[in-house]
C-alpha positions, 0 to 999 in steps of 0.5 A: 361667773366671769361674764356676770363680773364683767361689769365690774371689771369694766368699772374697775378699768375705767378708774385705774384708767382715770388713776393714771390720767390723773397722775400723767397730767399732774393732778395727783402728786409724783416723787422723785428721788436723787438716783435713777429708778428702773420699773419692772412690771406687768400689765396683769397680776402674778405670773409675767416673770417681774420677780426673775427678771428684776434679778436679772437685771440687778444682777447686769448692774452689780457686775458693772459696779453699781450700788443696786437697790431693789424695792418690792411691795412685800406681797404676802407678807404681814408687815408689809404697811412698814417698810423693812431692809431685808437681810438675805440670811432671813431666806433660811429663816422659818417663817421670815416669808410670812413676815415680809412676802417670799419674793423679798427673800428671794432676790436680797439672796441672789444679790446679797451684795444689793440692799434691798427694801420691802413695803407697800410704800414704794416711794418711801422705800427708794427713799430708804434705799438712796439713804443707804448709798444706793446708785440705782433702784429697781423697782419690782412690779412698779408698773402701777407704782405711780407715786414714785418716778421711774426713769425706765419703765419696763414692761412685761409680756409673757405672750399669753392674751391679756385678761379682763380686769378684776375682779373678771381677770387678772389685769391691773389696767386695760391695754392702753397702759402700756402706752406709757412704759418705755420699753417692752419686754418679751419674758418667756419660760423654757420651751417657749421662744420669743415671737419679736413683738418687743425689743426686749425678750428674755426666758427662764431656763431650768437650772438645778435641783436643790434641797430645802436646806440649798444644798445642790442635788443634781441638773434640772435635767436630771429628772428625765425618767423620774416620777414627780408629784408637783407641790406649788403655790405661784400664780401660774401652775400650769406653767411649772407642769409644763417646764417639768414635762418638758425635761423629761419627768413623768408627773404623776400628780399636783397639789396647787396652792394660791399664789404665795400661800403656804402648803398645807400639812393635808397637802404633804400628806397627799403628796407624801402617799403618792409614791413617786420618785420625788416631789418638786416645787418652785425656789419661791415655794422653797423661800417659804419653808425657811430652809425646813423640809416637811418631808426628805422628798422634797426638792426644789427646782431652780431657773435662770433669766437668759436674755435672747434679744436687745442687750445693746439697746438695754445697755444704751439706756442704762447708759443714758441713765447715768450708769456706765460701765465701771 
């Protein structure tokens, strides 16, 4: 099926190669506005760790006493064609992730102190975020974004070969794209190290296990010798399989869903009759529950961004952006 959708893939790479032309040459409009704006992105769709390491980086920000703002698209979400201030009390809310997309969630609760904006339009949005007193934007996954101007782009890159384009693969544009990013960004899950292909390099490291509700139940590394059955909908499965196995769990069988999707009440019932110690999904799966769990079972794992190479060079351009430490 693939080689059979090759043709259009190669179709599709042609005119996200002629988009980007189009707006480096001046020919398509770009907007600015009044505050320095750092991108975080991808080459390919779903799965590099854009969502994580937009965390991260707010996060750097806020301890230096930034105003930090951060625009996501609002993927998933049903009123994403608005653009909507996210308050992080909406991550306990059932049914807040079907509105506004569970990445939005996520981050405006790991930052409460950030604003935090959500919507298909990326350049009204860092509008919306200058309006509220905003110092910095950071935009996740605005890599093809290119109606708003970033005056960082970081991209990342996750180690694995880049995909064909759609509708064949998962890749937005061909690799001659990244030409135009600023700097490079090696993002890595745990057990995986970086191979010193960018100046940039971080990973996730597992963290905690947590109830629906958000209440701590132990160390990730807690689930050595328990028997796990694996509930998730992220556009890298495999990769969560991996990370659990790793720390010692013995998996005893998943139920996969589409990147964002919300588990189905056939699936619960599944896992449900698998008899294992516990089930376990991502803190993104978690942020669609709305804090409600189907079942006693389930718990949620939590990760953390460790960056494991060029902080001073990162630190170098914020600086040259105008945001040093406070």
């Amino acid at each position: 099926m693939r080689r059979l959708l090759l043709p259009l893939a190669w179709a599709y790479g042609g005119l996200a190669a002629l988009r980007r032309s189009a707006y480096r040459q001046g020919y398509l409009p770009v907007g600015r506005v009044l505050v320095p704006v750092i991108s975080v992105g991808a080459l390919a769709a779903g799965g590099s760790g854009k969502t994580p390491v937009t965390g991260w980086l707010a996060g750097l920000l806020l301890a230096r006493g930034r105003r930090v703002a951060v625009v996501h698209g609002g993927y998933g979400g049903s009123e994403a064609r608005r653009v909507h201030r996210i308050d992080p009390a909406w991550r306990w809310q059932p049914g807040a992730a079907h509105r506004f997309g569970d990445e939005p969630l996520l981050l405006a609760a790991w930052h409460p102190r950030a604003v935090l904006f959500c919507g298909r339009d990326k350049l009204a949005g860092a509008r919306r975020a200058v309006e509220a007193g905003a110092e910095v934007v950071i935009v996740d996954d605005g890599f093809q974004h290119r109606r708003l101007h970033r005056d960082l782009d970081l991209l990342l890159d996750d180690g694995g070969a880049l995909e064909p384009p759609f509708p064949a693969g998962l890749a937005r544009e061909g690799a001659s794209a990244a030409a135009d990013a600023h700097l490079r960004w090696e993002h890595r899950r745990a057990g995986e190290l970086p191979t010193g292909r960018a100046p940039l390099a971080s990973r996730c490291l597992p963290e905690a296990l947590h109830a629906l509700d958000g209440a701590r139940q132990g160390a990730a590394a807690d689930l050595r010798g328990r028997r796990v059955f694996l509930l998730a909908g992220i556009a890298r499965p495999d990769a969560f399989r991996r990370t659990v196995e790793e720390l010692g769990a013995a998996v005893t069988g998943h139920s996969w869903s589409p990147d964002h999707a919300r588990f189905s009440p056939r699936q619960l019932r599944a896992a449900a009759r698998s008899r294992a110690d516990l089930l376990l999904c991502t803190e993104k799966d978690a942020a669609r529950l709305g804090g409600r769990a189907p079942t006693a079972e389930l718990l949620y794992l939590t990760c953390r961004v460790e960056l494991a190479r060029g902080l001073p060079l990162l630190l170098e351009r914020l600086t040259a952006l105008g945001l040093p430490a406070v």
